[in-house]
N, C-alpha and C positions, 0 to 999 in steps of 0.2 A: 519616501516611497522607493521601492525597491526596483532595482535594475532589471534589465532583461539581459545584462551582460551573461551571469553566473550560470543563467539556464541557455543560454545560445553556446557557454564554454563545455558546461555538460554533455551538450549535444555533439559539440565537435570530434570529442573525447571518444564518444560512444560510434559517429560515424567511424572513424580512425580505426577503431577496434574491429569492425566489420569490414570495414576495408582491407584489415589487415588478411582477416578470412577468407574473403573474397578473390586476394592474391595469393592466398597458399598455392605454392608448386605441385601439390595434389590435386588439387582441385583443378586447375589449369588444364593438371596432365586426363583426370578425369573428359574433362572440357572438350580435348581436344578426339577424345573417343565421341562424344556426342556428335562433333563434326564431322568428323569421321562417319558416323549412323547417319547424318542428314545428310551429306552424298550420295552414300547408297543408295538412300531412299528416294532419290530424285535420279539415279539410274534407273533403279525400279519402275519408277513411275514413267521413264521412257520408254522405256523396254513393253509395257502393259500400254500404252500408248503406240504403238508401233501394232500390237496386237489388233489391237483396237480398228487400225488403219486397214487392219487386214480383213476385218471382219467379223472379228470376233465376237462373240454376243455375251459372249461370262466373263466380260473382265471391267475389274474398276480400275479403272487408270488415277488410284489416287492413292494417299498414304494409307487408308485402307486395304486397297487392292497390295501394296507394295509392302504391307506389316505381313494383310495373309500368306505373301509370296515368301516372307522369311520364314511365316510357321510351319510352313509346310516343307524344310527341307529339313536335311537332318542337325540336331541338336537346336533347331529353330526357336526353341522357350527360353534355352540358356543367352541367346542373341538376340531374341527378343527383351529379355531381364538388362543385357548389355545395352541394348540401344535405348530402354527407358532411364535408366541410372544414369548415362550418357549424356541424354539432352535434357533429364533434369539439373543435372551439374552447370549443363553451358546454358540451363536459360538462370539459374545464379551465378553463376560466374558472367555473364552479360548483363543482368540486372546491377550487378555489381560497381559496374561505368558510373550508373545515377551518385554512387556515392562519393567520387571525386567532383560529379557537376553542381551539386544541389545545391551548396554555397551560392552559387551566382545567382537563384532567387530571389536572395537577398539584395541583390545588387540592380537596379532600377533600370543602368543602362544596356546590361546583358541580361537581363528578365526570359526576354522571349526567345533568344537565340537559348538560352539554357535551360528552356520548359521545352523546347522543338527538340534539343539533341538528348533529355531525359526520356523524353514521351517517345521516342525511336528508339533509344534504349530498352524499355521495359516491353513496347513492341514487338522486337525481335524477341525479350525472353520468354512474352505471352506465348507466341508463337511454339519456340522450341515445349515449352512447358505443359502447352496441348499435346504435342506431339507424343513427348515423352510420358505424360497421363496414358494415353492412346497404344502406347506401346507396350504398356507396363500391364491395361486390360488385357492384350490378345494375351501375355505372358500367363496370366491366371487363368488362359481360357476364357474368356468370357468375349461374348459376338457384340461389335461395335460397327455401325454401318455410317459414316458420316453422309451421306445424303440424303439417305431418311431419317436421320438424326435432324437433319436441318427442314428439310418438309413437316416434320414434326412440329418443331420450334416454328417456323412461320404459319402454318394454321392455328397453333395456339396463340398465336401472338393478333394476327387475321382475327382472332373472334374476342379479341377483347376492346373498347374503345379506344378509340384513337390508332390503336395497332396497325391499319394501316400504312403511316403516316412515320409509325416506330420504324416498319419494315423499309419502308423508303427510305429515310435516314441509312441506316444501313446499309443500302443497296450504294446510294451515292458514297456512303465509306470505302465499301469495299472497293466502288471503279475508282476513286482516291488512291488508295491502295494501290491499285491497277496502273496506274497512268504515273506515279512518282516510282516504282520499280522499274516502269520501261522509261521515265526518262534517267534514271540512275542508270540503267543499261547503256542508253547512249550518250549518259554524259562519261559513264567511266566511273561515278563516284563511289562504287562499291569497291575502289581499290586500294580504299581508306583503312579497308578492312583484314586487309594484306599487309605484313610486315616487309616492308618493301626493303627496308637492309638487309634484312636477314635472307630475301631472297634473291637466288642469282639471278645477274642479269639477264642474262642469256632466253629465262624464262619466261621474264615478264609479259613480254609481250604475248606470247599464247594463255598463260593466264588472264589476262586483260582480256583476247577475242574470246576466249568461253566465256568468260563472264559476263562478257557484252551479250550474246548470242541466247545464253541464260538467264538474264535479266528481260531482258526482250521477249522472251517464250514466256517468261513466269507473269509478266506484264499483261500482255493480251490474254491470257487466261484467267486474270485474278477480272480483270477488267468484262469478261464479258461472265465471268459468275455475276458480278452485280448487276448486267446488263438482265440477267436471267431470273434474278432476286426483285429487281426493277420492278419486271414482268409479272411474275406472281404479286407485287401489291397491286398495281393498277388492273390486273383481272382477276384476282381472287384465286386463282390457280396453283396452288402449292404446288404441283405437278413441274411447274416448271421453275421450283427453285432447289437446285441441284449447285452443288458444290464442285468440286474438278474436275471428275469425273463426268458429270452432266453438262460441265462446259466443253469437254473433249467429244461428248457423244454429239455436240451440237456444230461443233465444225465437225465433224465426221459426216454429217447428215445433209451437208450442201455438194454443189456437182463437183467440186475440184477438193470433197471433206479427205478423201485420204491423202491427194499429197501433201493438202493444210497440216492432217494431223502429223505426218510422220512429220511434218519441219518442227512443226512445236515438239514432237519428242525428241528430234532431233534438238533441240532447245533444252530442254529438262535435262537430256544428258549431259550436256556443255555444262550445266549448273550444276550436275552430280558433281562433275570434274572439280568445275573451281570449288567446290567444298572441298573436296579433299587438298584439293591446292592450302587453299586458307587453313586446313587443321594442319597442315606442315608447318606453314608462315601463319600463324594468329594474329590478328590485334585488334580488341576489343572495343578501342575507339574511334571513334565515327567522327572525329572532329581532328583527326591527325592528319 
């Protein structure tokens, strides 16, 4: 009876070669323009959050609001085209990590520790990979609204059996979500994600308090979207499940919402920063 050696060496062979990809110095330097687009984009989204606090009634304070804010200046398509090519690169060049850890699958006693630091890998590349989809629409012209995009999806999801139940799942993901970003805020552990030799000392520490400050903002917003996703399954109200913006519009809307919102923007900005921080200092792995 034949081994499973031969096709396990196959495989290793074949990861190796993607790996190898994965690490090209183009791709990195690609990568690191992506990072570069998701700072911005989270300045953006302070800046439209600050609005927000101010009053405004036409503004989406999200990556939506913050892609129209690039199309609309000048050469806005050509930075739009850059910023989708950008965080397409870094959500494979982040996906990229899974192929140094997948081995340990294999391995009985690091099983779950290496399905948790995979499953946070491909995570962060969903994420970037939305984005840069997202971005690459507005680039062709074409009108993408992610809040009615997602009221959409939850009343079609609402009127099918059991869909309730789908949504709730969800909801509890998403404040999951929510609640391990702010405690990574204040435990610090996003600075795993910083090339910490290669940066100077001098900096770290302001790197670190944006990051904290950023992670904490991004936390309680990702956290009360599900609170608001929550909401819409147990009343049937598609109305109130809204994505960042519709979380931003809901601390806006209580008696102390504007100076809530400007700290959360003032939050989001800190996180623009430490992106830019990070696409100077990279490091891919989450387990360094």
């Amino acid at each position: 009876m034949p081994t499973a050696r031969p096709l396990l060496d196959r495989v290793h062979r074949l990861v190796e070669h993607a790996r190898e990809v994965t690490d090209h110095p183009v791709l990195e330097a690609v990568a690191r323009v992506g990072l570069v687009a998701y700072g911005v984009l989270h300045l953006l989204i302070g800046w439209l959050a600050v609005q927000l606090a101010l009053g405004s009634t036409h503004t989406d304070a999200d990556q939506t609001g913050a892609l129209q804010t690039v199309a609309a200046t000048p050469g806005g398509t050509a930075l739009l085209w850059l910023i989708g090519v950008g965080l397409f690169s870094l959500a494979l060049w982040q996906a990229g990590e899974v192929l140094l850890w997948w081995h340990g699958l294999l391995d009985p006693q690091h099983r779950w520790r290496t399905a948790f630091v995979c499953a946070r890998c491909l995570a962060k590349a969903a994420v970037y990979a939305v984005l840069g989809f997202t971005g690459l629409l507005f680039a062709f012209g074409l009108e993408y609204e992610a809040d009615e995009r997602l009221r959409e999806l939850t009343g079609e999801t609402l009127g099918i059996p059991g869909g309730a139940a789908l949504v709730l799942t969800v909801a509890v993901g998403v404040v999951a979500v929510g609640v391990y970003t702010l405690v990574r805020g204040l435990t610090g552990g996003f600075m795993k994600d910083i090339d910490l030799p290669a940066a100077p000392d001098r900096w770290e520490p302001l790197i670190e308090a944006l990051g904290r400050v950023g992670y904490m903002a991004k936390g309680i917003a990702f956290g009360l979207v599900g609170v608001l996703l929550w909401r819409a399954a147990t009343t049937a109200d598609v109305s109130t499940a809204t994505g960042l913006d519709g979380a931003l519009t809901a601390i806006a809307s209580v008696s102390a919402g504007p100076w809530l919102l400007g700290a959360v923007a003032a939050g989001f900005a800190a996180f623009g920063v430490y992106a830019l921080a990070r696409a100077r200092y990279p490091d891919r792995d989450p387990s360094s």
